[in-house]
C-alpha positions in Angstrom: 19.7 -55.1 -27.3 16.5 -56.2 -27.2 14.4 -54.4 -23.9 11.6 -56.9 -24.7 8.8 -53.5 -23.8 6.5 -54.4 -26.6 2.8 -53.5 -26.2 4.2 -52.7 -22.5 2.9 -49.0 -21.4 4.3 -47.0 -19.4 3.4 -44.0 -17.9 5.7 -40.8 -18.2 5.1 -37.0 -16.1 6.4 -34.1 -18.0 6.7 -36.8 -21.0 6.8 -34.4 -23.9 9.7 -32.4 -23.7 13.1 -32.5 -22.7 14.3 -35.7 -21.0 11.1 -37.0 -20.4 10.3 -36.4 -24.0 13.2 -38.8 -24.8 12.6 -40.9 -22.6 8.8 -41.4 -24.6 10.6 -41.9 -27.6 13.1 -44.5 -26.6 10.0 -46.2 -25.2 8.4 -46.6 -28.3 11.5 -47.5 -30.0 11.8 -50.3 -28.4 8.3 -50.9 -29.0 6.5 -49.8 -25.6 3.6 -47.7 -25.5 4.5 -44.2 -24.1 1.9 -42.2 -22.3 2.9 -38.7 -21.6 1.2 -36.7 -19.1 1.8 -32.7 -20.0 0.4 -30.1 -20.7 2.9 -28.7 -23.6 0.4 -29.4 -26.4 3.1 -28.2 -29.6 5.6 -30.2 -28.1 3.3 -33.3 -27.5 1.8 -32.9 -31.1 5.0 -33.1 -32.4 6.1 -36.2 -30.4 3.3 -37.9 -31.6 3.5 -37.4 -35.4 7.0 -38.8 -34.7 6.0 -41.6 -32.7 3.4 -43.0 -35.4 6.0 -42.3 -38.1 7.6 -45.6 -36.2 4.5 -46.9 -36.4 4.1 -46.9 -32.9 1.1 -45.8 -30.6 1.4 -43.2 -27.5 -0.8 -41.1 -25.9 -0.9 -37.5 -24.7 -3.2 -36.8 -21.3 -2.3 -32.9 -21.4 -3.0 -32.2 -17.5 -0.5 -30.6 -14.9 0.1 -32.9 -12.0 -1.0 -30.2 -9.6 -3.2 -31.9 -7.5 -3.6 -35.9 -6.4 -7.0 -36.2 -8.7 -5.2 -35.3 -11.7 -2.4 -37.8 -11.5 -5.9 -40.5 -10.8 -7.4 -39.1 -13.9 -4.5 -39.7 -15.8 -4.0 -43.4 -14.5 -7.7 -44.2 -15.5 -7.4 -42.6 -18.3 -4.4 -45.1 -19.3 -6.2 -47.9 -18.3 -9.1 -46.8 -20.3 -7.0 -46.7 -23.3 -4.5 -49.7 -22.9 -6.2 -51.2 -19.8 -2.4 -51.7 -18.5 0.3 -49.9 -16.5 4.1 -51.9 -16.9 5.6 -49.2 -15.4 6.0 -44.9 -14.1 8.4 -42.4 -14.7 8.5 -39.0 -12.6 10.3 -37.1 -14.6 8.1 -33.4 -14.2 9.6 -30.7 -12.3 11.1 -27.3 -12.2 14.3 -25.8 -10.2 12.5 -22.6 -9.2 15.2 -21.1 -7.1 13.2 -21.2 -3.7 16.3 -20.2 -1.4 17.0 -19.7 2.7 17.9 -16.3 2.1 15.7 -15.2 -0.9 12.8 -17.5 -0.1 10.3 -17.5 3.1 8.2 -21.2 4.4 5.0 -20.2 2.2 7.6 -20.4 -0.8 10.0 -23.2 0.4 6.2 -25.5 1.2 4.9 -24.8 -2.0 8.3 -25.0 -3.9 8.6 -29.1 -2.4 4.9 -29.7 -2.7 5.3 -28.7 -6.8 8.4 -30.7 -7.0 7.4 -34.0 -5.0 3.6 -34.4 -4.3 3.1 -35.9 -7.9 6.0 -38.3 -7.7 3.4 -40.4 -4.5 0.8 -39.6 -6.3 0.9 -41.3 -9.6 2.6 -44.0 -8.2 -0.3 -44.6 -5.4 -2.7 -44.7 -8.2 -1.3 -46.9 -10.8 -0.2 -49.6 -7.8 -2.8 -51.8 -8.2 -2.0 -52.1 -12.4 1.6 -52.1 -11.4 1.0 -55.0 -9.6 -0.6 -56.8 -11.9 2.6 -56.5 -14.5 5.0 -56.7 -11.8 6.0 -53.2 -13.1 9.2 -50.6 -12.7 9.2 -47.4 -11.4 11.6 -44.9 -12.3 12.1 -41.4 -10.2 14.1 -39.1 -11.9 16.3 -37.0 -9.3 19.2 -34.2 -9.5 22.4 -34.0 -8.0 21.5 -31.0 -6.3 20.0 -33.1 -3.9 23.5 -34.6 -3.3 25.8 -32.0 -4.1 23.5 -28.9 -3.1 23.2 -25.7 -5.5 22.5 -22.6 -3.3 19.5 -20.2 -3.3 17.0 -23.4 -4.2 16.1 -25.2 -1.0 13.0 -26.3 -2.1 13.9 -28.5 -5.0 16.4 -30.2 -3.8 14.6 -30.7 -0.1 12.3 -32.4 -3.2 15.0 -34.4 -5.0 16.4 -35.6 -1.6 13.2 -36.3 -0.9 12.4 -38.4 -4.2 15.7 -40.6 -3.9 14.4 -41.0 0.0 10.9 -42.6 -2.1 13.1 -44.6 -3.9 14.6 -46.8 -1.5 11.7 -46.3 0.8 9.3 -47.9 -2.6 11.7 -50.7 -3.3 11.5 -52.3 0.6 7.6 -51.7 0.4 7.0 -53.0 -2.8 9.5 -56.3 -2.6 6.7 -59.0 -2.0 5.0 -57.6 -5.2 8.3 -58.1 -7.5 7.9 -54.2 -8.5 11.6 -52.4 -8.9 12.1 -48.9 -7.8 14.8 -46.7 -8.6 16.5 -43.4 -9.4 18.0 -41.8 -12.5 20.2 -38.8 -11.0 21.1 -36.6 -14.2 23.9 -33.3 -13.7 24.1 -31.0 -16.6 22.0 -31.8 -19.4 20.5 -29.2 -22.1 16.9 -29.2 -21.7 14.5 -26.1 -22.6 14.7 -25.2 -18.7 18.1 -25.7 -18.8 18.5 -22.8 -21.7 15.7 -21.1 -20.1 18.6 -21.2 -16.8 21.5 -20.2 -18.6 19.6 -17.6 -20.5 19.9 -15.4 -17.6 23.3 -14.9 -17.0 25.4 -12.0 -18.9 27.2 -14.0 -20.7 24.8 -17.3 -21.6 27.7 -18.8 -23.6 30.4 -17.7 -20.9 28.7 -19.6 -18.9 27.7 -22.5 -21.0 31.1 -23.0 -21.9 32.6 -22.8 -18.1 29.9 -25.7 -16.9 31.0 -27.4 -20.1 34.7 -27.6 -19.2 34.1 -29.0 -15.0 32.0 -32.1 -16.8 34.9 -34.6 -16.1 34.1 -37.2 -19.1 34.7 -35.5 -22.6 33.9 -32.1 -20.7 30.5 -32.1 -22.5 26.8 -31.7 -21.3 25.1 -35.1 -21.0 22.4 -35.3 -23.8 18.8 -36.7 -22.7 19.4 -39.3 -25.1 21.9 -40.7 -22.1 19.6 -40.2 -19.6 16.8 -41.9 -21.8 18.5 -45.0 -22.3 19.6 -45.0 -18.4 15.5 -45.0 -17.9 14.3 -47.4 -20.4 16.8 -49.8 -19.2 15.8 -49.9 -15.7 12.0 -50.3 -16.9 12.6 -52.7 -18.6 13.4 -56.7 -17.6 17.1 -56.6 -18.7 17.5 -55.1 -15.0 15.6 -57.5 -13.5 17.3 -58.2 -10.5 18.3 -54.2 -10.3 16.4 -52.1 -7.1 16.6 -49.5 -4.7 19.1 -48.0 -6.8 20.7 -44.2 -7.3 22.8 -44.6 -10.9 23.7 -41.2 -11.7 24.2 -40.9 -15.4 26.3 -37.4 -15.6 30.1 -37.9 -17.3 31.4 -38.1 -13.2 30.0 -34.6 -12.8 29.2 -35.4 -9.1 31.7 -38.1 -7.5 35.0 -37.4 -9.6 37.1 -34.4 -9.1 36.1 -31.7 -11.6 39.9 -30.4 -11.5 40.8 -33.7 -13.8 42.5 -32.8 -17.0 42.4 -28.9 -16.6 45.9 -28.6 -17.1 46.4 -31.3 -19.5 
């Protein structure tokens, strides 16, 4: 299928590793212009040499959306570049296991701030492009925020949060013909992911135990899936799609994880 992105730019946090790393290069694939914003300068080096291989153009801006000038020095930075925004991904973020019990409200604010404040942020500043182009805007959630985890209150107060923005966007941004919605991914191997299972006893145990409660082909979803989730929604095939949660996670979250165990 033909997503029609080309020459279309689009704006990606956390875009050079992990999902948001596929996510840039199913972009340019379809012939959009990726810009990643993150700092992971071997990774983004990498993504690049394999994004002109295609012949394609992207750009690095290797900032950490820490603060709300950063995210407007990364939009004008874009503009300066490609002088348009078609659309915004917030992918960026980090489960760092702020809990009730293990955590205290210095923690638990600063925990939510990390994980949401960039999501408004880029999205405030590349309005007025996104208007322009009549853009999309992806947020890229969790099912913790639906299912919960334990011991991490603070991300998934942010992911509840960011799927709250989502539907909140799409009413406020309807007279401008600008699409919001939300990608919600379950288990997917990412380097954080590893990083995550690298701390049990048993990594492979454990692996191999999430593996087998994935409902669908009791298998991790790949970012590849989630990628293609993304790019879809940025792109005018889903025109008439807004306001939307599609969770993209082999019915880890709504179907019974019991299915097929004694099969």
């Amino acid at each position: 299928m033909n997503l029609q992105l080309n020459k279309k730019v689009f704006l990606i946090s956390g875009g050079a590793k992990g999902i948001g790393a596929a996510i840039s290069k199913t972009i340019a694939e379809e012939g959009g212009i990726p810009v990643f914003i993150d700092p992971s300068l071997g990774e983004g080096e990498l993504l690049l040499t394999e994004i002109e291989r295609m012949n394609q153009k992207a750009l690095q801006i290797p900032t950490r959306l820490l603060h709300p000038e950063n995210a407007r020095e990364a939009v004008e930075k874009a503009i300066e570049v490609f002088g348009r925004i078609d659309g915004v991904v917030n992918n960026a973020g980090a489960n760092d296991g702020v809990g009730l019990e293990s955590g205290n409200p210095e923690i638990f604010r600063k925990s939510v701030e990390k994980n949401l404040g960039h999501y408004y942020d880029l999205v405030h500043f590349a309005l007025p492009h996104l208007k322009k182009t009549k853009g999309s805007i992806v947020n890229i959630s969790s099912k913790t925020a639906v299912t919960g985890q334990g011991n991490t209150s603070g991300y998934t107060a942010a992911k509840g949060a960011q799927l709250s923005l989502t539907r909140e966007w799409a009413v406020e941004l309807l007279p401008y013909g600008i699409r919001v919605n939300a990608v919600i991914p379950a288990e997917v191997m990412t380097p954080l992911y590893k990083r995550w299972i690298d701390t049990f006893e048993n990594p492979q145990e454990q692996f191999d135990l999430i593996q087998s409660r994935i409902p669908l082909e009791k298998r991790m979803t790949t970012a590849q899936e989630i990628a293609d989730m993304v790019v879809f929604l940025l792109s005018d095939r889903s025109s008439h799609t807004t306001g939307q949660w599609i969770y993209v996670d082999g019915g880890y979250t709504h179907l019974d994880r019991a299915i097929g165990r004694d099969q």
